[in-house]
C-alpha positions as a printed Julia matrix, in Angstrom:
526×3 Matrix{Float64}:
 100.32  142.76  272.96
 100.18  139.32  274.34
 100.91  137.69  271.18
 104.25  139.23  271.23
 107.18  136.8   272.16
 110.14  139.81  273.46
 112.06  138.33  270.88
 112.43  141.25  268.11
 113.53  138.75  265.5
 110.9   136.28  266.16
 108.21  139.22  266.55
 109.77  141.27  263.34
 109.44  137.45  261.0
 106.1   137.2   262.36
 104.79  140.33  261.53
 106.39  140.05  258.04
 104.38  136.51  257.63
 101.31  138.02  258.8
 101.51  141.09  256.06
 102.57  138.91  253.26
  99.12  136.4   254.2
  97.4   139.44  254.02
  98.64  140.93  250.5
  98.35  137.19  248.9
  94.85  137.19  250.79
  93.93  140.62  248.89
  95.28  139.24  245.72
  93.45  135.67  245.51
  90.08  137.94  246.52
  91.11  139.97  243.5
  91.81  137.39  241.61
  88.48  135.82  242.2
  86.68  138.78  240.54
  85.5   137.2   237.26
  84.61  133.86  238.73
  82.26  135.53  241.29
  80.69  137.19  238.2
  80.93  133.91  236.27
  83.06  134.4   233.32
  86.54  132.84  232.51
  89.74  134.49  232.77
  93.17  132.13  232.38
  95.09  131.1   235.12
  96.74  134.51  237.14
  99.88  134.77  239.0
  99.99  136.35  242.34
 100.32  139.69  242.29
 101.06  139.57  238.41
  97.89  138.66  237.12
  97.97  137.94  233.56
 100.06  140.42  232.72
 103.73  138.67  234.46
 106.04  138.54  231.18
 104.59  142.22  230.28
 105.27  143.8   233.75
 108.89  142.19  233.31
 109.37  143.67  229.86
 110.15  140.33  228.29
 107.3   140.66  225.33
 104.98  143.91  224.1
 101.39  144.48  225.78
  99.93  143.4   222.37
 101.0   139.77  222.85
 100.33  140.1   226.45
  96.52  141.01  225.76
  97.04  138.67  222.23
  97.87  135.97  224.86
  94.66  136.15  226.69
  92.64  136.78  224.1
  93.93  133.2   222.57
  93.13  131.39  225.7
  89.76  132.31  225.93
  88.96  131.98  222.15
  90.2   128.19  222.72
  87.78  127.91  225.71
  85.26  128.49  222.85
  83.86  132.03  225.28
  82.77  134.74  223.78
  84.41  136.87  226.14
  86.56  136.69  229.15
  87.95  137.81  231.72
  91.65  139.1   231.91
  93.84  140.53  235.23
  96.57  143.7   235.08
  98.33  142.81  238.92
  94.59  143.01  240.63
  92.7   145.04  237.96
  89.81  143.01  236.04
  90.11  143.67  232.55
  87.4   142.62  230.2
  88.23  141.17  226.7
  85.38  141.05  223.94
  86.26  137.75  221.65
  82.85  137.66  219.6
  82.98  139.8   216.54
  79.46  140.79  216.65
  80.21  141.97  220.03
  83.42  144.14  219.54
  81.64  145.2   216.88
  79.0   146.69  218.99
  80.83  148.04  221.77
  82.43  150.38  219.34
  79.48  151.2   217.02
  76.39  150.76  218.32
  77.07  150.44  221.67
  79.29  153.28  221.78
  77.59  155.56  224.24
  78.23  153.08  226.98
  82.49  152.48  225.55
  83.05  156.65  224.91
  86.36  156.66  226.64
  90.13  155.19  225.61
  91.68  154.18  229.29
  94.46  157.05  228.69
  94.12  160.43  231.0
  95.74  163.6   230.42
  96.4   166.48  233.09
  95.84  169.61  231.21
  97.82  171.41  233.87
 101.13  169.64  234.48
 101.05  167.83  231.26
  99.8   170.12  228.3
 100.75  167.81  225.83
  98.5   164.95  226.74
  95.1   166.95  226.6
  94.77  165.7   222.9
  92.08  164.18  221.12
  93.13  160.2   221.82
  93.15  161.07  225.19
  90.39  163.74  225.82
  86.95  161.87  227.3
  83.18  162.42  227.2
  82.08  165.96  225.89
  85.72  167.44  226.09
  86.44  164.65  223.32
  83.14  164.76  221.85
  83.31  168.62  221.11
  87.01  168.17  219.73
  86.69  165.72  217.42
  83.48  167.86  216.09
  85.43  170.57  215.66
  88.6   168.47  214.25
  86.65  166.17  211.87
  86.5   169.21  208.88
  90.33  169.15  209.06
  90.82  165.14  207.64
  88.87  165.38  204.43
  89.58  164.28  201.34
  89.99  167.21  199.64
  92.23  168.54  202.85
  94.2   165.2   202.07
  94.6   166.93  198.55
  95.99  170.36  199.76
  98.75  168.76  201.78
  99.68  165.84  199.24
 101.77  168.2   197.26
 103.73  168.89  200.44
 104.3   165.27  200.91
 105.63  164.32  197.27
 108.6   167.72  198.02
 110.09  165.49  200.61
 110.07  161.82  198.91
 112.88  163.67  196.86
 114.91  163.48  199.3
 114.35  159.99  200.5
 115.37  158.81  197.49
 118.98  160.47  197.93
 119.11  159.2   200.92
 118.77  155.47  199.74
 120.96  156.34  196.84
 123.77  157.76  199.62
 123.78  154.02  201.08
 123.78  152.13  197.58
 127.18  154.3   197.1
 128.88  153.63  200.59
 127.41  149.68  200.05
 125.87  149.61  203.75
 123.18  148.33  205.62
 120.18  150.08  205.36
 118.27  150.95  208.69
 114.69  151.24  207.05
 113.22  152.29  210.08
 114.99  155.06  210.66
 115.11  156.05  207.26
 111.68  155.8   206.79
 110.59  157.84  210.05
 113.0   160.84  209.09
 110.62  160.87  205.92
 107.32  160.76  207.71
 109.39  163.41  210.41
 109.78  165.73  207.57
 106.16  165.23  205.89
 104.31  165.65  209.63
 106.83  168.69  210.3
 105.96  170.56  207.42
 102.76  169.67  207.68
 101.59  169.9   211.18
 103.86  172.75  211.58
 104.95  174.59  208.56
 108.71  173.64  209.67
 111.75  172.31  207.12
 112.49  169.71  209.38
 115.81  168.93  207.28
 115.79  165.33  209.13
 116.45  163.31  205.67
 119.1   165.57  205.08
 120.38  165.83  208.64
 119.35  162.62  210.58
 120.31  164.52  213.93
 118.24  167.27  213.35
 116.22  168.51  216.53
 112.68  167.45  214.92
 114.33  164.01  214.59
 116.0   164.01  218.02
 112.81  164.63  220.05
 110.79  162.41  218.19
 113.33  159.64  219.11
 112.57  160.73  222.44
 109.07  160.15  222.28
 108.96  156.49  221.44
 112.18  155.27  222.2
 111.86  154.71  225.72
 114.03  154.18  229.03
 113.4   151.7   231.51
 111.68  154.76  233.55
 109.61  155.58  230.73
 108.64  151.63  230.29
 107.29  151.5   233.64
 105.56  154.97  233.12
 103.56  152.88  230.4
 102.74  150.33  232.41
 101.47  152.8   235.03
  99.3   154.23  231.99
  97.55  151.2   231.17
  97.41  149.92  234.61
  96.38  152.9   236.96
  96.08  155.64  234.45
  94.8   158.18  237.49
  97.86  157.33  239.11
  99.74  160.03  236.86
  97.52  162.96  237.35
  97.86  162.29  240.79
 101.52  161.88  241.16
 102.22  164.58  238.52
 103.99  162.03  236.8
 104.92  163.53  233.29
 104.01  161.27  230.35
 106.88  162.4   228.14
 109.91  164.68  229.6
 109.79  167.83  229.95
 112.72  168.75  227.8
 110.31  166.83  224.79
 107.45  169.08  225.94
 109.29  172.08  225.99
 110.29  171.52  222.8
 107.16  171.13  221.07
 105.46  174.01  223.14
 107.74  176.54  222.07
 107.81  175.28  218.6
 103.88  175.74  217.93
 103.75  179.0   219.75
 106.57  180.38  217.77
 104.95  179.13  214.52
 101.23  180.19  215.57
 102.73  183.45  216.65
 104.58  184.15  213.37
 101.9   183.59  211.13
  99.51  185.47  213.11
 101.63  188.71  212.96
 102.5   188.37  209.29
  99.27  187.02  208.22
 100.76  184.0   206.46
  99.07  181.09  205.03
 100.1   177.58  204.17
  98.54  174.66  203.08
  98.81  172.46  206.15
  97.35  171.22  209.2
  98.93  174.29  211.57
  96.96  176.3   209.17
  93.73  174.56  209.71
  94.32  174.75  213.62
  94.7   178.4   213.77
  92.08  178.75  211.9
  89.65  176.56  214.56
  91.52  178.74  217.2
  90.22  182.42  215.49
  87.29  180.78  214.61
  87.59  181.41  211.25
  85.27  179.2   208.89
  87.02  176.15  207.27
  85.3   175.21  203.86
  86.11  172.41  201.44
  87.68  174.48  198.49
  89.95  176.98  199.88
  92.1   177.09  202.73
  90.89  180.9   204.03
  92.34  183.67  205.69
  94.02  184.41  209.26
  93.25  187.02  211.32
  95.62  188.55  213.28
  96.56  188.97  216.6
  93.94  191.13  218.04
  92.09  192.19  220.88
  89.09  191.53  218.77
  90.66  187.95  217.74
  91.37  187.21  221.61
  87.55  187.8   222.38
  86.24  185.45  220.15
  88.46  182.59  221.16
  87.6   183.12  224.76
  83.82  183.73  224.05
  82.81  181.32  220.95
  82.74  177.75  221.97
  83.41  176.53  218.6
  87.06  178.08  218.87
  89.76  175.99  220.02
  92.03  177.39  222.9
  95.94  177.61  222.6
  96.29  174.82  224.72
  93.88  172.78  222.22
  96.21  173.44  219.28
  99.57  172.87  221.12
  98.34  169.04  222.18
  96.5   168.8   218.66
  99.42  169.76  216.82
 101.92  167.78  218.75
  99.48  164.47  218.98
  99.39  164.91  215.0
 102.85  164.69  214.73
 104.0   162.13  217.03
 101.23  159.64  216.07
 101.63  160.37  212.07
 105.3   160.18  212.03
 105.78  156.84  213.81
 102.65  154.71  212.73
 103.36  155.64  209.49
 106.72  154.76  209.46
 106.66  151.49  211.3
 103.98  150.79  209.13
 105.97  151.05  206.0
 108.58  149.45  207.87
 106.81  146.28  208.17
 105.32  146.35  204.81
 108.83  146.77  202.99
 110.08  143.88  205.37
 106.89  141.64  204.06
 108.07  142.81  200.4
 111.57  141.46  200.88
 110.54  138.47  202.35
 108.1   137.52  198.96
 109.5   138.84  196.2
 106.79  137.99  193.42
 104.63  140.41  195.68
 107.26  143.69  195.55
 107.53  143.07  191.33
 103.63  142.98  191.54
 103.26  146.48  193.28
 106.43  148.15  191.49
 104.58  147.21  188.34
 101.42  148.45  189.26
 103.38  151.7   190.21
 104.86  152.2   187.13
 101.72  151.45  184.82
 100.02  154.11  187.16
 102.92  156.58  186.64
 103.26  155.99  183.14
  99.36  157.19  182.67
 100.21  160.59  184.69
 103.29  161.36  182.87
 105.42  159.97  185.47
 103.65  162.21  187.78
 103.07  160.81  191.29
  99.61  162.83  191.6
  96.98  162.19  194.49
  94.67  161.08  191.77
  97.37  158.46  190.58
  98.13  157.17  193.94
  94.22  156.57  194.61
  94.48  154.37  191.48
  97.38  152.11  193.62
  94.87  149.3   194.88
  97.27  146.4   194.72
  99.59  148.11  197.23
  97.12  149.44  199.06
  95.92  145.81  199.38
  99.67  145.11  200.48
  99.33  148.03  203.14
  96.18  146.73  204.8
  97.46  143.45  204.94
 100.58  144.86  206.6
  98.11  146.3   208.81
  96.46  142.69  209.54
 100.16  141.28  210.54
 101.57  143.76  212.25
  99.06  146.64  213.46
 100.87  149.76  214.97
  97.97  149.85  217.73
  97.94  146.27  219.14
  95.22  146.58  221.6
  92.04  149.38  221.69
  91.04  150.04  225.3
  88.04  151.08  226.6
  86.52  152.6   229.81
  83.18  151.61  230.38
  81.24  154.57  231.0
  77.6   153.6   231.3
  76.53  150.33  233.38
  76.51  147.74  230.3
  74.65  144.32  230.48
  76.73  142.09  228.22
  74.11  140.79  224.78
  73.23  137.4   225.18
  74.31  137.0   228.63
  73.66  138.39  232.69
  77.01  138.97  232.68
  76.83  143.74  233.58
  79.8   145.6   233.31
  79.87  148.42  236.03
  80.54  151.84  235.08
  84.16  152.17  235.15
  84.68  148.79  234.08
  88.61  148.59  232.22
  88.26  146.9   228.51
  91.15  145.22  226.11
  89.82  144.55  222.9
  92.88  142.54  221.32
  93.44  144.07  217.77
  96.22  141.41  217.5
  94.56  138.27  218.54
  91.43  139.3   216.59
  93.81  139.91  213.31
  95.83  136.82  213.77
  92.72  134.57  214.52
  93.02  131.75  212.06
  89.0   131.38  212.1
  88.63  135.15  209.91
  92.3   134.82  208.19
  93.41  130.64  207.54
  96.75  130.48  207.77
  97.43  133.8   209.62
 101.33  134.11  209.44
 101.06  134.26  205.88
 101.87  137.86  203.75
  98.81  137.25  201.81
  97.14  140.93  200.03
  94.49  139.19  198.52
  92.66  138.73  201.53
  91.92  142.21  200.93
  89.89  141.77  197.13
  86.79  143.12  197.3
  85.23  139.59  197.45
  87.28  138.49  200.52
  86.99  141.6   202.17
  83.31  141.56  201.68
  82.49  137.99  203.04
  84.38  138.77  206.0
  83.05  140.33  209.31
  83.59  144.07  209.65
  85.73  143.95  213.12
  87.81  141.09  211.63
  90.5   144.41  210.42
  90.66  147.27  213.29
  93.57  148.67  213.24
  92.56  151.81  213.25
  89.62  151.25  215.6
  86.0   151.6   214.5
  83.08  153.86  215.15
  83.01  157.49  216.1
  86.34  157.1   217.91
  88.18  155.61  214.45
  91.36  157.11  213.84
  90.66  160.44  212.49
  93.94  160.7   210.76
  93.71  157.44  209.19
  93.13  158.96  205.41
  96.29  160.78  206.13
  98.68  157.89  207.83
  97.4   155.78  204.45
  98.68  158.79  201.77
 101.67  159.17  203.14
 102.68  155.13  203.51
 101.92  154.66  199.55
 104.1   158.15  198.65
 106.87  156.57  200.44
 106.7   152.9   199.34
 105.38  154.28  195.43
 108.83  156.66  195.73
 110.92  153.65  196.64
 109.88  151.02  194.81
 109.92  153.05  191.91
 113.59  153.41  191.96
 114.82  150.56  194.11
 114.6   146.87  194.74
 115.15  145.72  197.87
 116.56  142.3   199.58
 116.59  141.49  203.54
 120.26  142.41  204.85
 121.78  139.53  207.2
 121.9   142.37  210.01
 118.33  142.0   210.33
 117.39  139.62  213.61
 115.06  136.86  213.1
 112.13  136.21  213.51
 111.69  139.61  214.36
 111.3   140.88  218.07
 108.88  143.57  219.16
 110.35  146.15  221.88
 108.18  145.49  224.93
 108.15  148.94  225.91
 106.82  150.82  222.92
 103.21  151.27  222.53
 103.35  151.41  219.31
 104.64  148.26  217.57
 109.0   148.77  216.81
 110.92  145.61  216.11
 113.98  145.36  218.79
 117.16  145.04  216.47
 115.58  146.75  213.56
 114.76  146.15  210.24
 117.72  145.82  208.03
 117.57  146.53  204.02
 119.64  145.67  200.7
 118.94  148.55  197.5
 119.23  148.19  194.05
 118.95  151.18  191.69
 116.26  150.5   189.17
């Protein structure tokens, strides 16, 4: 008490000095983390880390991470060290070394850095999230669901609703406006993933306020609250379960719920089978044997039925298919469709490459009988060339994270990453490195011949991750960006509208990549 003055004022600034030494104190301690263990990390900011302009919202966590990644590649490090406020981050910038911590190293990188709370938040108990032998046991189960010839019994599905996209386009060509591509584009992929992860006429091409449309809106396009709620995710992930903090709002998650119990319900009681990925999930919830040729029966809602699912490991439970099903449809509809997006943007911008792929479309077509088959669009290399290098530019999934789950000594060093250890591997600094891909701004598809792609190092392109926690729906996200750009450039050419903002600006908020302003179009009828 002695050090007290009887002056409140005096005694009230002095306390506040004292507290503020301590939290810069705790900080600079914090901040000292990968220098203690002897690797580089850039310069922080106290309490910001390296993370300032992406706490602020001024640029996406991609560049953020991108950013870091660059700094320490310059430093000529093979790896580095990286700060979220006073989390350590660790950021693989060797090849050989990403390319082991998600192959052959896996068993020590088996977890993303998302958590779900299967109580509170139903929704976010999916597969991207799930971790260890709850993800391990999933994805087992799931993996017989994303074959090829599974890609085949939905692909008729997905051709039904490019009709309408092209009436939509044609709609704008008549009233001479702007075209929104983006939003165009995602009430395609919103009617595809509706009918197929749900069996549901979404209508959103034909009614672009439909409710299918609405939510999914919801789910990416966020509020400042749901901006910070992100940053809390990649930050303190924990700190969610813990607060109940709800990952997406409830009204969303209401939605969705009572949409895939309806639908499971339904075709339970009536025995009715479709050719989608619902169908496939109910039958992994009755335990009912998926094979390769035919899409099998449903059994209904029994006592028997109820038995087996709570009995037979290898079922799913209801909660299983709800966060399966809605994963499937949020994730499809909006990589997809900012993936398109960004090609279509990249096709405006050169030209010579859009007349190259509408050619190649047509000579395909004309060899079907103007058929747009799966067989045909496997034939499509030259866009799919233009997709992957889309991919390379502009990946939907700028950064993969991992959560080190077994103590890891680092190859060719003493650096040893503790269990629990946070990881960034920077999709977008890794893609954009000049070193693997000269001249890295450049649209260039022909990275992606068979030669180039051959004398380049397999984690120089991972943008949909790599290993046994690779995208599982990647096969699918690919089919249905060539049906959509094959069913547009078909019929339309396209020019960049003066609406659209350049260069263009990523949202900071989104986790998956969404330019600001939009992406605005020109179409000509063909």
């Amino acid at each position: 008490m002695a050090i007290l003055t009887g002056n409140v004022y005096l005694d009230s600034f002095a306390f506040a000095v004292s507290v503020f030494a301590v939290i810069v104190a705790f900080f600079k301690w914090s901040f000292g983390y990968w220098e203690r263990q002897g690797v580089y990390a850039p310069k922080t900011t106290i309490p910001f880390g390296n993370a300032k302009d992406f706490l602020f919202q001024k640029i996406n966590m991609g560049v953020a991470v991108k950013n870091g990644y660059d700094d320490i590649k310059s430093k000529g490090k093979k790896f580095g060290g990286y700060y979220f406020l006073g989390n350590p981050i660790f950021i693989p910038v060797d090849l050989d070394l990403v390319k082991s911590m998600l192959t052959k190293d896996f068993a020590h990188f088996t977890n993303h850095l998302n958590t779900f709370d299967e109580k509170t938040d139903i929704l976010t108990a999916h597969l991207f999230n799930l971790k260890d032998a709850k993800w391990k046991n999933l994805r087992m189960k799931l993996t017989p669901t994303f074959t090829s010839g599974k890609m085949k019994m939905m692909f008729q599905t997905l051709v039904n609703c490019s009709d309408h996209l092209v009436k939509v386009i044609d709609e704008y060509i008549e009233e001479k406006e702007a075209i929104n591509i983006k939003e165009v584009v995602a009430r395609f992929t919103t009617d595809v993933i509706g009918s197929c992860a749900f069996g549901i006429e979404c209508n959103s091409l034909k009614n672009p306020n439909s409710d299918f449309r609405k939510y999914g809106r919801m789910i990416f396009d966020l509020t400042a609250w749901g901006g910070l709620v992100r940053q809390i995710a990649v930050g303190w992930p924990k700190l969610l379960v813990y607060l109940k903090i709800r990952t997406f709002r409830k009204d969303v998650a209401d939605f969705y719920t009572n949409i895939v119990k309806e639908t499971v319900n339904y075709r339970e009681k009536n025995n009715i089978i479709r050719k989608d990925f619902m169908h496939l999930l109910i039958q992994l919830k009755n335990n009912v044997k998926i094979s390769e040729n035919n899409v099998g029966e449903l059994k209904n809602n029994s006592q028997s039925d109820t038995n087996i699912n709570r009995n037979n490991s290898n079922a799913i439970t209801m909660n299983e298919l709800l966060a399966q099903a809605f994963v499937f449809f949020a994730a499809g509809f909006e990589t997809s469709s900012t993936t398109t997006t960004f090609c279509l943007y990249e096709l405006v911008q050169n030209p010579e490459v859009q007349e190259k792929v509408r050619e190649e479309v047509n000579a395909v077509l004309e060899k079907y009988d103007g058929n747009l088959t799966y067989d045909a669009l496997m034939e499509m290399t030259y866009m799919e060339k233009c997709i992957n290098e889309t991919l390379r530019k502009h990946p939907p999934v700028a950064v993969h994270t991992r959560e080190c789950t077994e103590t890891y000594k680092v190859p060719g060093s003493n650096l040893v990453l503790k269990k629990g250890s946070s990881v960034f591997i920077s999709v977008l600094g890794i893609q954009h490195d000049p070193e693997y891909y000269p001249d890295p701004d450049k649209f260039d598809p022909e990275r992606f011949c068979p030669e180039n792609k051959a004398n380049r190092h397999g984690a120089a392109w991972i943008p949909f991750g790599d290993g046994p926690r690779a995208c599982i729906g990647l096969r699918f996200g690919i089919m249905q960006t060539k049906v959509g750009l094959a069913t547009l450039l078909k019929n339309f050419r396209f020019t960049l509208h003066s609406k659209t903002k350049l260069p263009l600006e990523i949202d900071p908020r989104g986790f998956v990549a969404s330019v600001r302003e939009g992406v605005w179009l020109r179409a000509k009828r063909i």
